[in-house]
RODREN-889135 format. One record per residue: x, y, z of N, C-alpha, C in turn; residue number from 0; residue in three letters. Coordinates in steps of 0.2 Angstrom, whole numbers. Atoms other than C-alpha are relative to their C-alpha. Layout:
N
ATOM    n.c1    n.c2    n.c3   ca.c1   ca.c2   ca.c3    c.c1    c.c2    c.c3     k     r
ATOM       X       Y       Z       X       Y       Z       X       Y       Z   NUM   ala
...
END
This chain:
238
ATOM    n.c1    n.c2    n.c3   ca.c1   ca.c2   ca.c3    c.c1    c.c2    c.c3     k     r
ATOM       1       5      -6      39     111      58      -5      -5      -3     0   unk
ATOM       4       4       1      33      94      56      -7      -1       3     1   unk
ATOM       5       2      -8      22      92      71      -3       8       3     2   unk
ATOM       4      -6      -3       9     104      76       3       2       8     3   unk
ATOM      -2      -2     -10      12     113      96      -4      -5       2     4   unk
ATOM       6       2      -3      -5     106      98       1      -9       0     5   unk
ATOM      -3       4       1       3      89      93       6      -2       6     6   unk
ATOM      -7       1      -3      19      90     103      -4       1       8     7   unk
ATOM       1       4      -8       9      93     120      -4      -3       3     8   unk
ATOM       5       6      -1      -3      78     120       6      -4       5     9   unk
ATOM      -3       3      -3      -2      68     135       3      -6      -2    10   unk
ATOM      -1       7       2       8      52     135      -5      -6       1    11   unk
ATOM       5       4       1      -8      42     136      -4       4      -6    12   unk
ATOM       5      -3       8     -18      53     122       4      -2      -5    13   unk
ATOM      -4       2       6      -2      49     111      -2      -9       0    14   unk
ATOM       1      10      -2      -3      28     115      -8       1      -3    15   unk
ATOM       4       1       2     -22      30     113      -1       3      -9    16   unk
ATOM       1      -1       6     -19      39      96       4      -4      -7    17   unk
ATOM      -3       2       4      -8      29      89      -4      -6       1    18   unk
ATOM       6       7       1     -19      12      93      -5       2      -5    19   unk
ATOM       4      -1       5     -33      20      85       3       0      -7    20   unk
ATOM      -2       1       8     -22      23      67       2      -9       0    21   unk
ATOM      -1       7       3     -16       6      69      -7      -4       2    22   unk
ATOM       5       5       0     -33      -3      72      -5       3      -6    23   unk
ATOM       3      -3       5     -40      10      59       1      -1      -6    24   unk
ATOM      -5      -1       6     -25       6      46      -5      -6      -2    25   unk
ATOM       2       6       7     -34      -5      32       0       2      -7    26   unk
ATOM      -1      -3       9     -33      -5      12      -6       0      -1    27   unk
ATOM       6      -6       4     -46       7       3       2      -3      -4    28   unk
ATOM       0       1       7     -52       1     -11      -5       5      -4    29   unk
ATOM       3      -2       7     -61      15     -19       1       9       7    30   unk
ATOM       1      -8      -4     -58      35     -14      -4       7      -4    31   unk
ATOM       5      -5       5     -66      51     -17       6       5      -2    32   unk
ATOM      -4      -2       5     -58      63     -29       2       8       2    33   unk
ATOM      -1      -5      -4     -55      76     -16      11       1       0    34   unk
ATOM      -8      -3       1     -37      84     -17       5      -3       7    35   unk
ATOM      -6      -1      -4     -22      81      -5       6       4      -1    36   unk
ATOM      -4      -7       2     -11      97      -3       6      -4       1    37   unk
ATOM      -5       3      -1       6      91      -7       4       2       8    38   unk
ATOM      -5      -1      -6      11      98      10      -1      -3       5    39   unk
ATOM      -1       6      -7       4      85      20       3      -6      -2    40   unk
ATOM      -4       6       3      10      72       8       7      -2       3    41   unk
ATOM      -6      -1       0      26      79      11       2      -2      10    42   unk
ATOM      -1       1      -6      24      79      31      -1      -8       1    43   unk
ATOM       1       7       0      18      62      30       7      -6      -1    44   unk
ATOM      -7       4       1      34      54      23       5       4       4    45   unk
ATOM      -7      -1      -4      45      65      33      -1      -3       9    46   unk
ATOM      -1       6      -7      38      57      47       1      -8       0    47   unk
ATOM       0       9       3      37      40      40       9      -1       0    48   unk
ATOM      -8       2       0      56      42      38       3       0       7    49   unk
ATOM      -2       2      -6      58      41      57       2      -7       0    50   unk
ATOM       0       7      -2      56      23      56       6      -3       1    51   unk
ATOM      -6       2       0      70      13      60       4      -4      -6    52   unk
ATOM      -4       5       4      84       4      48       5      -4       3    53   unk
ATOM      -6       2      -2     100      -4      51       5       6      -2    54   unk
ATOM      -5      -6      -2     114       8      56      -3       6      -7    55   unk
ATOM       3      -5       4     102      22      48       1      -1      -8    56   unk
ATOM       0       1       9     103      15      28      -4       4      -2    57   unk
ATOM       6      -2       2      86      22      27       1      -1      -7    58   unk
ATOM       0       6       4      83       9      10      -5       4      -4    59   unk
ATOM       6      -2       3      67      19       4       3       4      -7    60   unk
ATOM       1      -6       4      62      29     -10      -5       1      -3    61   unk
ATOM       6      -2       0      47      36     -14      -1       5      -9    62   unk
ATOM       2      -5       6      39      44     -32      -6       0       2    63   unk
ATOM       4      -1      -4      25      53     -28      -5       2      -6    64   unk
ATOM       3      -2       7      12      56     -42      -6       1       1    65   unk
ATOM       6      -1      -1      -4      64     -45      -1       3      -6    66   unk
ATOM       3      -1       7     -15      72     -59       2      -2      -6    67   unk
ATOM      -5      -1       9      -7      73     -79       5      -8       3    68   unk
ATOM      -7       5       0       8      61     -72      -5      -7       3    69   unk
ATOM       4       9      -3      -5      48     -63      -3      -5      -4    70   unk
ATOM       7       0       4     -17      48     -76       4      -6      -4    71   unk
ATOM      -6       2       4      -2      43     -88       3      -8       1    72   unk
ATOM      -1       9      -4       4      29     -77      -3      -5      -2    73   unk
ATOM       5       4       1     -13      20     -75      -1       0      -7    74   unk
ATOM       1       1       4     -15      24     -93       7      -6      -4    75   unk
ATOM      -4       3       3      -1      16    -100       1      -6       5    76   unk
ATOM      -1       8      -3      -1       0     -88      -6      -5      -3    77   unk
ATOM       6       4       3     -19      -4     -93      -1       0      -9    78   unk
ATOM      -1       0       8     -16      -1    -112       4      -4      -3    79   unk
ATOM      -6       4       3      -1     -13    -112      -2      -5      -2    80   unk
ATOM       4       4       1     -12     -26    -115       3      -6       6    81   unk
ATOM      -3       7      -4      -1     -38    -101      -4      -1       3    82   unk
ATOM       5       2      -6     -14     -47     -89       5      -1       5    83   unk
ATOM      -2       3      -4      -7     -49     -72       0      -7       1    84   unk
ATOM       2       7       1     -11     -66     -73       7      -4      -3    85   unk
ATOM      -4       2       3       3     -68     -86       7       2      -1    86   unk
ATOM      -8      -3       2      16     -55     -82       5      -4       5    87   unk
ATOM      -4       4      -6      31     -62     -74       5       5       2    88   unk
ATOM      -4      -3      -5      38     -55     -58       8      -1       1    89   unk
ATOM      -9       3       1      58     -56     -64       2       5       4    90   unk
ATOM      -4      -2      -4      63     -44     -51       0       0       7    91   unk
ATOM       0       4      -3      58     -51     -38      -8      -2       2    92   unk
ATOM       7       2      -2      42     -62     -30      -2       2       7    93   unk
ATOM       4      -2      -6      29     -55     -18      -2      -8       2    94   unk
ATOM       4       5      -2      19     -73     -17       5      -7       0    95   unk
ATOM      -4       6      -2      27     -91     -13      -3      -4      -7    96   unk
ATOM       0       3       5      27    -101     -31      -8      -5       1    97   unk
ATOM       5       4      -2      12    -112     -21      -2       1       6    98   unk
ATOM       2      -1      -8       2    -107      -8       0      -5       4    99   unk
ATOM       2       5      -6      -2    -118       8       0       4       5   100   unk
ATOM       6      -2      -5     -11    -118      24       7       3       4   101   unk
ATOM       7      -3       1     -14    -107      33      -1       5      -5   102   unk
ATOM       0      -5       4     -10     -95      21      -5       3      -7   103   unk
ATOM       6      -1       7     -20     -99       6      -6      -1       1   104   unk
ATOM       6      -2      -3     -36    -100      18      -2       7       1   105   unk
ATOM       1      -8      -3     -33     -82      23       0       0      -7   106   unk
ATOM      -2      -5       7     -29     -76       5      -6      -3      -4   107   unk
ATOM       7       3       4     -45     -86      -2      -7       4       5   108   unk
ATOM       3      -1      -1     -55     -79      12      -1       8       0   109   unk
ATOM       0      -8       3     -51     -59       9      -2      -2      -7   110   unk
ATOM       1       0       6     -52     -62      -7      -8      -1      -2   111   unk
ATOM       5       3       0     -69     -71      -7      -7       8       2   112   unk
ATOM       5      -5      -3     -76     -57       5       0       5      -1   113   unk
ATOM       0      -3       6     -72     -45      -6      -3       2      -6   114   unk
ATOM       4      -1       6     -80     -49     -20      -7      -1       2   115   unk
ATOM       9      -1       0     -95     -53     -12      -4       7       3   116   unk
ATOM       1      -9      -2     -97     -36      -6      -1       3      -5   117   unk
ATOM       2      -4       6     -97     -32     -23      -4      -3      -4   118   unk
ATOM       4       1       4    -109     -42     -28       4      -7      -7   119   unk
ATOM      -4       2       6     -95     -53     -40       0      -8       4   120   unk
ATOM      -2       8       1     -97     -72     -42       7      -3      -1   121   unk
ATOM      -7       4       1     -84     -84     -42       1      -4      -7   122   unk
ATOM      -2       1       8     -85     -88     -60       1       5      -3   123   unk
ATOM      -2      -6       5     -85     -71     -66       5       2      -1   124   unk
ATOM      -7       0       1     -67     -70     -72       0       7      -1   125   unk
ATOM      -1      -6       1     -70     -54     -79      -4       6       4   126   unk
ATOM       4      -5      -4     -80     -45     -67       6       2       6   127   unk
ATOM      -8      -1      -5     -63     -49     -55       3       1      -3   128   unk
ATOM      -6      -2       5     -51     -44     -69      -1       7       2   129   unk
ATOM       0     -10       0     -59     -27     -70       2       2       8   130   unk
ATOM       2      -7      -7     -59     -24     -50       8       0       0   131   unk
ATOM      -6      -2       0     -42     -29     -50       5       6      -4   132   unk
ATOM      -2      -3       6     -38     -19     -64      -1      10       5   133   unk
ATOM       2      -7       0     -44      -4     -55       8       2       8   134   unk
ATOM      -5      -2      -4     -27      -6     -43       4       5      -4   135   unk
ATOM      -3      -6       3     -20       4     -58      -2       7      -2   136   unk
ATOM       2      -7       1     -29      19     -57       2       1       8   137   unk
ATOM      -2      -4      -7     -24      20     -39      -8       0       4   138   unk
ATOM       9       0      -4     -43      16     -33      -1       6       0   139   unk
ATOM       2      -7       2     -47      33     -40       4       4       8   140   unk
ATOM      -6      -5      -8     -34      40     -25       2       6      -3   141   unk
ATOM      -4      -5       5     -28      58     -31       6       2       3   142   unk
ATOM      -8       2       1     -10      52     -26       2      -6       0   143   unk
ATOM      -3       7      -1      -2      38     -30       7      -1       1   144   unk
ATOM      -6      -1      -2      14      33     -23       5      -9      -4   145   unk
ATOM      -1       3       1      27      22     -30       9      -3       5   146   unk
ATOM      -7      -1      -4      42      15     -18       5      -6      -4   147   unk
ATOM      -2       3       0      56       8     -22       6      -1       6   148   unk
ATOM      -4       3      -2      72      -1     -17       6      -1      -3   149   unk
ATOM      -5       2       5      91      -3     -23       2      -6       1   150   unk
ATOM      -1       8      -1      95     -20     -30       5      -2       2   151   unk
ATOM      -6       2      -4     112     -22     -22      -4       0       7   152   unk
ATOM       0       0      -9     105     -19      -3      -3      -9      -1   153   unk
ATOM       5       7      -1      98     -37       4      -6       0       5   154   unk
ATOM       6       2       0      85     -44      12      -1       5       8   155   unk
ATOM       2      -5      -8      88     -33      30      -2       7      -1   156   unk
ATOM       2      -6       2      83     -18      21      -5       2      -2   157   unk
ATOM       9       1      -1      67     -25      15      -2       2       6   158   unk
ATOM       5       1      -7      63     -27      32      -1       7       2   159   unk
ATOM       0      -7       1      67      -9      34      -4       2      -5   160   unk
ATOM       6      -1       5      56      -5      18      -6       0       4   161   unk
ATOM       5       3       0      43     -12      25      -3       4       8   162   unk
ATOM       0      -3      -6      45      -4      44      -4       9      -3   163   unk
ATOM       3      -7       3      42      14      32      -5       0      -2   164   unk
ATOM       5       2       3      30       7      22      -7       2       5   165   unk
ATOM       4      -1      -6      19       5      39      -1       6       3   166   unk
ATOM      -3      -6      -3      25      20      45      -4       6      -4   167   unk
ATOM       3      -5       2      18      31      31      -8      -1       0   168   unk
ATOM       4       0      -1       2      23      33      -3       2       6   169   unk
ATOM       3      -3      -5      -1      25      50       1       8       1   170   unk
ATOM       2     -10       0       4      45      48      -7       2      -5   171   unk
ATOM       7      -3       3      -9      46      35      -6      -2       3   172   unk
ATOM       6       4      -3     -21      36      46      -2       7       6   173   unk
ATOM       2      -7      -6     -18      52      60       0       8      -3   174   unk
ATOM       2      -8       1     -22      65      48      -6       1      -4   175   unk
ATOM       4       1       7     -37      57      40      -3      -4      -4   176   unk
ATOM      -2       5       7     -31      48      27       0      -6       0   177   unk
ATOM       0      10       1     -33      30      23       4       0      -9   178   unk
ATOM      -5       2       6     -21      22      10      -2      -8      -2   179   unk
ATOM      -1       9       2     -19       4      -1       8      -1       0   180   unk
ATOM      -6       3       3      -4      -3      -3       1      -4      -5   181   unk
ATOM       3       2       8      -3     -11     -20       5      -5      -1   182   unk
ATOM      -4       4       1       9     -25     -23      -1      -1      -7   183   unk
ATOM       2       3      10       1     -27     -42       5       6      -4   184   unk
ATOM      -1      -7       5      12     -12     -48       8      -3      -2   185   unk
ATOM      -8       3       2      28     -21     -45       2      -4      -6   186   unk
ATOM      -3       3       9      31     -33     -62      -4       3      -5   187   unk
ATOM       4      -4       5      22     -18     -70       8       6      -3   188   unk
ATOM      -6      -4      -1      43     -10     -68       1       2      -6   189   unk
ATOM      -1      -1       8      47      -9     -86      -6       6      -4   190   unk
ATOM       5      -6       3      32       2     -89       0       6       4   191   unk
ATOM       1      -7      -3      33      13     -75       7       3       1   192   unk
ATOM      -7      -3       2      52      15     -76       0       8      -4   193   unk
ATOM      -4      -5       2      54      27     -89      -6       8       1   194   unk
ATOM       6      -4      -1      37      37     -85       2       6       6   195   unk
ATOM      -1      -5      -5      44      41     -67       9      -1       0   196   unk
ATOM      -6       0      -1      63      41     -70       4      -4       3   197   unk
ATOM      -2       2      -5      67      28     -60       6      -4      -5   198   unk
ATOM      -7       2       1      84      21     -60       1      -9      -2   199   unk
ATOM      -1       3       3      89       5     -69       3      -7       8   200   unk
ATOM      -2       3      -5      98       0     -50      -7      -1       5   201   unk
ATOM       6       1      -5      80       3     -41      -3      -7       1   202   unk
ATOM       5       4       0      67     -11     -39      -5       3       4   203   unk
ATOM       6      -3      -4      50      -5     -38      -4      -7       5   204   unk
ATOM       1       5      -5      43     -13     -21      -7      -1      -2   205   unk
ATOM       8      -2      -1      24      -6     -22      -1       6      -1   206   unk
ATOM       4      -5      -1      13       6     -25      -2       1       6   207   unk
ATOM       5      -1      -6       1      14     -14      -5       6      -2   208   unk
ATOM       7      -5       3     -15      24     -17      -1       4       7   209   unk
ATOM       0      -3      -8     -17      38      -2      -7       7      -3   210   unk
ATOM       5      -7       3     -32      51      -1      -7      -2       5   211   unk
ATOM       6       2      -6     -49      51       8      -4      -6      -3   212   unk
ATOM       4       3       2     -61      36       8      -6       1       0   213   unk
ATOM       6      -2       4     -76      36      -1      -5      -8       4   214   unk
ATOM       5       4      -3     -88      29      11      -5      -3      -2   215   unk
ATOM       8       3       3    -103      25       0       0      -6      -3   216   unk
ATOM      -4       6       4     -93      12      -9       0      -5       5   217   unk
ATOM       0       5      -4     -97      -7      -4       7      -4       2   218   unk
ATOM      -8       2      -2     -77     -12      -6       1       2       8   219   unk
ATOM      -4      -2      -4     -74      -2       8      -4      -2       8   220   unk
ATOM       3       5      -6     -85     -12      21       3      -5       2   221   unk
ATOM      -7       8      -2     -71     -26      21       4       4       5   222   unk
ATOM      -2       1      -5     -65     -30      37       6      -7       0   223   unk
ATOM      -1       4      -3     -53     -41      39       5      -5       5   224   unk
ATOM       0       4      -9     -49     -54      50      10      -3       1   225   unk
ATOM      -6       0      -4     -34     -54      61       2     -10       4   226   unk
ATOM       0       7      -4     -26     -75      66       1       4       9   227   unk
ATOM       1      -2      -6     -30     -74      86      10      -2       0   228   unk
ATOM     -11      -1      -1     -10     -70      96      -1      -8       1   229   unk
ATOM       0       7      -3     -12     -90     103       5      -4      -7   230   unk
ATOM      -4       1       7      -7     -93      83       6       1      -3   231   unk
ATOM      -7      -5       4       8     -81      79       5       1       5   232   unk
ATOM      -5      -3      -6      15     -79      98       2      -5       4   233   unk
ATOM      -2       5      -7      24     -91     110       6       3       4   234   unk
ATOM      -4       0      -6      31     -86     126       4      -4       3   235   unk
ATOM      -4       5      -2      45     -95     132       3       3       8   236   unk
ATOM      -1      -1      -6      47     -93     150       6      -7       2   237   unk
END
């Protein structure tokens, strides 16, 4: 059974209130504590997550799930390849626009910004941001790291689905606890984590994702960020 009893006879307002709280609670963790996850909620977590919807049920995902000895190995071998992100090139496909512009590169300077000041990291210290970024490869000490991909035949309405689960496994891990990152850095890292997790030559890895409990004494995890007001993103057409 997915769903506890105690689960299934929450009122239709306790469900509404429960899911608002994961989704106003969903944010990326950037540092966890080294507390275990028994693969069996992992496992409930994606089997919920797969409710999400797709186009005439494709269901586009797939998921490598990784932890101790096989984690370790990953991170190890991404950061030993000597490639900087900086310089690797994303040939199978691009997360960011070749140039940002407004407003976009306002918001993406101002997480970024508020981030490092939280830790203390200047804006000239190149290497002080290297390493924090660097630590997306360990899975911000998460003790699961998840890797999703996608087949490169499907098109772009499949993503969209991708991305509906993506959400989806977030917010289950948000109502049993759990806080997650989603990790965009792992994708033009495919060529090194291909042969590690078996992955198939037709896939395309979308993202990682780091899941596990957050480690609240760490300054990272004080980042809030800021939402554009609805006046911005929403028109009513009446």
């Amino acid at each position: 059974m997915l769903v506890s009893n105690s689960r299934q006879n929450l009122r239709t307002e306790d469900v509404a209130r429960t899911v608002d709280e994961a989704l106003l609670t969903r944010r990326s963790v950037r540092a966890f504590l080294p507390d275990a996850v028994p693969e069996e909620t992992v496992r409930e977590i994606l089997a919920l997550a797969a409710r999400a919807p797709s186009g005439t049920n494709m269901q586009p995902w797939k998921v490598y799930v990784t932890s101790g000895e096989a984690k370790q190995k990953l991170s190890d071998a991404i950061l030993s390849s000597g490639i900087r992100p900086e310089k690797i090139e994303w040939d199978d496909y691009k997360y960011y626009p070749d140039k940002f512009f407004e407003p976009y590169l306002s918001r993406r300077r101002a997480v970024g910004f508020a981030l490092y000041n939280l830790l203390g990291i200047g804006r000239r210290e190149v290497e002080r941001m290297r390493a924090q970024h660097d630590r997306n490869f360990l899975f911000f000490d998460a003790p699961v790291g998840m890797i999703f991909t996608i087949d490169r035949r499907l098109n772009k309405g499949s993503w969209v689905d991708h991305g509906m689960f993506l959400q989806s496994v977030m917010i289950a891990a948000r109502s049993r606890g759990l806080h997650t990152c989603p990790q965009a850095a792992f994708a033009p890292y495919h060529r090194i984590i291909r042969p590690l997790l078996n992955i198939p030559d037709e896939e395309i890895v979308v993202c990682g994702m780091a899941l596990g409990y957050e480690d609240k004494s760490k300054p990272e995890n004080n980042l809030r960020s800021e939402r554009a007001p609805l006046d911005e993103f929403v028109t009513f057409v009446r």
